[in-house]
C-alpha positions in Angstrom: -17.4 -5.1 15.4 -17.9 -8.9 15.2 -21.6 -10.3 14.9 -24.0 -12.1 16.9 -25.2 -15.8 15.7 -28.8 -13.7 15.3 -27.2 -11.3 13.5 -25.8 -13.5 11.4 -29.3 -15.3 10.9 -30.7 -12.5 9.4 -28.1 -10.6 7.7 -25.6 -9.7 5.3 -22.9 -7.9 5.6 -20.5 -6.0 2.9 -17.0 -5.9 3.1 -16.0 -3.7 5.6 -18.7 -5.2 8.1 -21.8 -3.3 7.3 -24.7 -4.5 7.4 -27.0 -4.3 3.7 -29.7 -6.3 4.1 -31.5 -8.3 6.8 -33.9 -11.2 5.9 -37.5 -11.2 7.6 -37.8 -14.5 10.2 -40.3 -16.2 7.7 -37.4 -16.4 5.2 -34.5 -17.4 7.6 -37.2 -20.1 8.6 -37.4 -21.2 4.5 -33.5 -20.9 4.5 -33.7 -23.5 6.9 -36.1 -25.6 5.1 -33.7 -25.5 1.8 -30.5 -26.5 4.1 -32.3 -29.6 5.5 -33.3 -30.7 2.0 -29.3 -30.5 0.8 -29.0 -27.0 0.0 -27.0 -24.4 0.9 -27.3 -20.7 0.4 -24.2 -19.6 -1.5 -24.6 -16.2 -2.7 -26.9 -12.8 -2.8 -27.1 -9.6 -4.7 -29.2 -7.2 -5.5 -31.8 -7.5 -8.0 -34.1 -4.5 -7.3 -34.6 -1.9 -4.8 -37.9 -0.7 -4.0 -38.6 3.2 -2.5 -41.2 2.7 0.1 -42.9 5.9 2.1 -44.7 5.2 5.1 -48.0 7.2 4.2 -48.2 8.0 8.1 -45.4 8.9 9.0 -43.5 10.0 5.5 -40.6 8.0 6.5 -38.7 6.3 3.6 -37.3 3.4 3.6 -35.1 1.4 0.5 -36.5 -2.3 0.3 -34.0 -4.5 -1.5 -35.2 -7.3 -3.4 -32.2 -9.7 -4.1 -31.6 -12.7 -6.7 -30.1 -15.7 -4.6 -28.1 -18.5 -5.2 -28.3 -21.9 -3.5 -26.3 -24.7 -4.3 -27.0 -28.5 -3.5 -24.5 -29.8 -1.0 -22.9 -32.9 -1.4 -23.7 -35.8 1.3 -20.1 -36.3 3.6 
């Protein structure tokens, strides 16, 4: 299934499509930031996952933390 531009914003997807793991706004907003200053996100992976209960409700959740990779683009 092909994805949205706002899915795009905020995710990532694996090979086959899925998506595995979905930046908050605040973040996609520093993305942003970094792209108009000449960089360029360029790759993601996983650096931690974090078990999370909801003390609430007891639902679980798997927060990923991930290591990411900018690189500075060259001015065309």
């Amino acid at each position: 299934m092909p994805c949205t531009d706002e899915q795009e914003k905020f995710h990532r997807f694996n090979s086959v499509g899925q998506s595995v793991l979905k930046f908050s706004q605040q973040f996609v907003s520093r993305i942003a930031e970094m792209k108009s200053s000449g960089y360029e996100l360029k790759a993601a992976k996983v650096n931690f996952i974090v078990h999370r209960t909801k003390e609430e409700t007891g639902q679980e959740a798997r927060v990923i933390l991930p290591e990411l990779f900018f690189e500075r683009m060259l001015p065309v």
